[in-house]
C-alpha positions as CSV (number, residue, x, y, z in Angstrom):
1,X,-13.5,-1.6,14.9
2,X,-15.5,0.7,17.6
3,X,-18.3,0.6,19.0
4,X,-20.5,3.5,19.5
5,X,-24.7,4.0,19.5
6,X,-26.6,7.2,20.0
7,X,-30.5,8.1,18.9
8,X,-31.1,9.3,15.0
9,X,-28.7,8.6,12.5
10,X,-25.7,9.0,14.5
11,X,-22.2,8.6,12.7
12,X,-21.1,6.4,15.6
13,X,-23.4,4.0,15.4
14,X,-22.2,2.7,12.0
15,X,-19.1,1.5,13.8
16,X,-20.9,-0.8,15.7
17,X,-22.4,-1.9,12.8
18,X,-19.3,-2.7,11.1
19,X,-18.2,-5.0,14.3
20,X,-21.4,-7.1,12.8
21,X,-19.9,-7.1,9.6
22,X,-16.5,-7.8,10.9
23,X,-17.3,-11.3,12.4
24,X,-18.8,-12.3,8.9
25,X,-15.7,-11.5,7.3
26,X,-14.1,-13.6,10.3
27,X,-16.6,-16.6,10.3
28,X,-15.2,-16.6,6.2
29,X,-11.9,-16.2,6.7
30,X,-12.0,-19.2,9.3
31,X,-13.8,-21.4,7.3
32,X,-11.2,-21.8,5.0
33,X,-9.1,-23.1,7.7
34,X,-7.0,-19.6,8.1
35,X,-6.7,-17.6,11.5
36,X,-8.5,-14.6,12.0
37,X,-7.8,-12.2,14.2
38,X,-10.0,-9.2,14.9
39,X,-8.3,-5.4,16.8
40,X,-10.2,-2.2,16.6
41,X,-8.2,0.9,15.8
42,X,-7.2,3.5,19.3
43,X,-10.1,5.9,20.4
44,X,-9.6,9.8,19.5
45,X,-12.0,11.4,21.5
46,X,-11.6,12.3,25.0
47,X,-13.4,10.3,27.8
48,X,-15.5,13.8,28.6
49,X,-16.3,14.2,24.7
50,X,-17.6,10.4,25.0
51,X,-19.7,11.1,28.0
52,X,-21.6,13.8,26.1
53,X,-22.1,12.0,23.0
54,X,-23.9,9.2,25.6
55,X,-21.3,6.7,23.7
56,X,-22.0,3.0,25.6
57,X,-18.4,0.9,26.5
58,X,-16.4,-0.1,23.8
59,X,-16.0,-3.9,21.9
60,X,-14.2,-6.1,23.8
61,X,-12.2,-6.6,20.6
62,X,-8.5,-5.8,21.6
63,X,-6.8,-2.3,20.8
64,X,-4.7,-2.6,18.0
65,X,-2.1,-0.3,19.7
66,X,1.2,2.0,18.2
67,X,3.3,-0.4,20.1
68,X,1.6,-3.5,17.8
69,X,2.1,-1.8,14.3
70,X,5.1,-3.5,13.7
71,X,3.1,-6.8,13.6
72,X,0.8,-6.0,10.6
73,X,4.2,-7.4,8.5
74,X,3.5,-10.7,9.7
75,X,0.4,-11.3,8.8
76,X,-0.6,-12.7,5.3
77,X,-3.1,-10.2,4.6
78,X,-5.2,-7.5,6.3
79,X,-8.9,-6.5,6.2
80,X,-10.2,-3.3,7.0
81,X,-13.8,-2.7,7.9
82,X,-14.6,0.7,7.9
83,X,-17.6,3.1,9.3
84,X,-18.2,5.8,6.7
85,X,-18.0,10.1,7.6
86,X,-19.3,12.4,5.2
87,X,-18.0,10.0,2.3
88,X,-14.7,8.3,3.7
89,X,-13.1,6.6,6.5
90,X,-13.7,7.9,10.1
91,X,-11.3,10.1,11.5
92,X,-10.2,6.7,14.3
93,X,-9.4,5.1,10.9
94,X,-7.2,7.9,9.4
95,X,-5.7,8.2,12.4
96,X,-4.6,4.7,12.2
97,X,-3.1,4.4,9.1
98,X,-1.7,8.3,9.7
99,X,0.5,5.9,12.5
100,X,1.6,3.8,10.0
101,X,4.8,5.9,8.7
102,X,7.1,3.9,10.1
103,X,6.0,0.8,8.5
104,X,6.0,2.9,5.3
105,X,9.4,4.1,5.7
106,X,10.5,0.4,5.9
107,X,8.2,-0.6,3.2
108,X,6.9,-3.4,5.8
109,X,3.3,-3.6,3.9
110,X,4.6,-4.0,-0.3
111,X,2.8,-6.7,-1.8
112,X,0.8,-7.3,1.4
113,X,-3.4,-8.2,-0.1
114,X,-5.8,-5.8,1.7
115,X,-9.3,-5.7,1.5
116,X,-12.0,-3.2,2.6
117,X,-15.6,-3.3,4.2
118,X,-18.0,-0.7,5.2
119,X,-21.1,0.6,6.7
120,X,-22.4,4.0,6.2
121,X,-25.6,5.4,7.2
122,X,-27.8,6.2,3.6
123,X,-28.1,4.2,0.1
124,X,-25.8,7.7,-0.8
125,X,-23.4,8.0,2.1
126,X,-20.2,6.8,0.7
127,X,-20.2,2.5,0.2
128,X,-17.5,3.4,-3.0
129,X,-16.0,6.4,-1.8
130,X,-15.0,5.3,1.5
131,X,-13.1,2.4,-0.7
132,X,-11.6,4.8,-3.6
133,X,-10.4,6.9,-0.5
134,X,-9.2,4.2,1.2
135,X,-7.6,2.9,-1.4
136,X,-5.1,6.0,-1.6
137,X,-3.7,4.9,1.8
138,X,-3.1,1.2,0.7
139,X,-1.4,2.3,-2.3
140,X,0.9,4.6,-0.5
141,X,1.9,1.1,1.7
142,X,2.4,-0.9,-1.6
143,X,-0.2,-3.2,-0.8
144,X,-2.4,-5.7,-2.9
145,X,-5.9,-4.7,-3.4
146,X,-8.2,-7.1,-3.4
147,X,-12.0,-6.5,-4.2
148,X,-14.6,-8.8,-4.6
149,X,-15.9,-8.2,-7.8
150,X,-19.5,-10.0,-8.4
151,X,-18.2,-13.1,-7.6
152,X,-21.0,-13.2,-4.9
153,X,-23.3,-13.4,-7.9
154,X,-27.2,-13.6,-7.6
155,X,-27.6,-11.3,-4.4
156,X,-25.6,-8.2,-6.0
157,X,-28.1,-8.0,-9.1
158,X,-31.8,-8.2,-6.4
159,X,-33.4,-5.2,-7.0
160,X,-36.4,-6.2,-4.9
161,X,-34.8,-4.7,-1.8
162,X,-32.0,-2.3,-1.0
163,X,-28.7,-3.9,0.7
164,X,-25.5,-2.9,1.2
165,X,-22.3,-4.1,-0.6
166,X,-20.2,-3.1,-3.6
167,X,-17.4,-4.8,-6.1
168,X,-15.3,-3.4,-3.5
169,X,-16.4,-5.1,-0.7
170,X,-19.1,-6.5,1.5
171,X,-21.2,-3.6,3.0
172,X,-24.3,-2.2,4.7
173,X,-26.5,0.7,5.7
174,X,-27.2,1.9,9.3
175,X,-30.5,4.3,8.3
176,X,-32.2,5.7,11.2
177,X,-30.3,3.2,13.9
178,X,-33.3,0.7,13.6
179,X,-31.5,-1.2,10.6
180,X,-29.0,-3.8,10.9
181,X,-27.2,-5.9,8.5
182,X,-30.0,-8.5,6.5
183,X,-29.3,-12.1,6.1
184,X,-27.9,-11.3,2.5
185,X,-25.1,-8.9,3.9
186,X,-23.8,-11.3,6.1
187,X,-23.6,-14.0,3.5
188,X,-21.6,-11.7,1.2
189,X,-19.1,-10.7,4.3
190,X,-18.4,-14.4,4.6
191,X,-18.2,-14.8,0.8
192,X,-15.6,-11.9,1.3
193,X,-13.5,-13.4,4.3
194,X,-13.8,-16.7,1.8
195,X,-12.4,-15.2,-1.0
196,X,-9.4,-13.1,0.7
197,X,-8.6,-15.9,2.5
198,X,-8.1,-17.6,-0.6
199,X,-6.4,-14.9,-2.2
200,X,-4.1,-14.2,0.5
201,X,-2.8,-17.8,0.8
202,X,-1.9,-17.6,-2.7
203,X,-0.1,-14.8,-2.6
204,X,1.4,-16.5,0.5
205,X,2.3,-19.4,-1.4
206,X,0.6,-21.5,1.1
């Protein structure tokens, strides 16, 4: 997860966003009496290309780095929380799973659960297609899918006001940078660190 914030509706900003999301998921996860640990994925962009986009210092969250790949096949299931780009994943996040190959070539992910999360910056920027897309890289690993469904129930059929999340996963919208994620977002980002949990211990046999 990154952390990035400039004026408008500026793609960057929905990755500091998705840090919000991410300790949701994480307060979920450990209420269930699992560990959660939270990385963001290696910057791309030049320190000078940074400086010029005004980009403020990154989350304090650890860099999940090359040298630490060969640790996602210990742990019982991953979570991905994802700012949305024209529709997908950023290009930080492609990046990431791009340096995944060697894990692939060992097959270190098969039958791993993974689950998915976004923010994007419109009601139409991408909430499903940044998961169908995502999706293609998970399958390539042999990993577990896991969405949520509607098991959140109530709060995914209010049509009195407009919040992010899908039966993919938890979700929410950025708009003009003035919007962050409602009381009802949150909740369903626990719900989701809840429910993987529980899946993921399953499939764990724990």
């Amino acid at each position: 997860y990154q952390r990035r914030v400039h004026g408008d509706v500026h793609p960057d900003l929905r990755r500091i966003i998705v840090i919000v999301l991410a300790q949701a998921v994480q307060r979920g996860v450990e209420a269930t009496g699992a560990t959660a640990d939270m990385f963001q994925v290696p910057e791309t962009l030049s320190e000078d290309v940074l400086a010029k986009m005004s980009a403020p210092p990154k989350s304090e969250d650890p860099v999940f780095t090359h040298e630490m790949l060969d640790s996602l096949k210990d742990y019982d299931g991953i979570l991905f929380g994802i700012p949305t780009r024209y529709g997908m994943m950023s290009a930080q996040m492609k990046a990431f799973f791009d340096s995944t190959v060697r894990l692939w070539n060992r097959g270190d992910l098969l039958g791993k659960p993974a689950g998915i999360f976004t923010s994007v910056g419109t009601q139409g920027g991408g909430q499903e297609t940044t998961a169908l897309t995502t999706i293609t890289q998970l399958a390539h690993h042999g990993m577990i899918f896991v969405p949520t469904g509607y098991g959140y129930g109530a709060p995914m059929y209010d049509m009195t006001s407009v919040h992010g999340g899908t039966a993919y996963g938890a979700g929410t919208f950025v708009g003009d940078g003035s919007r962050w994620p409602t009381e009802g977002e949150l909740g369903y980002a626990e719900y989701q660190g809840r429910y993987f949990s529980g899946v993921a211990k399953k499939l764990a046999g724990r």
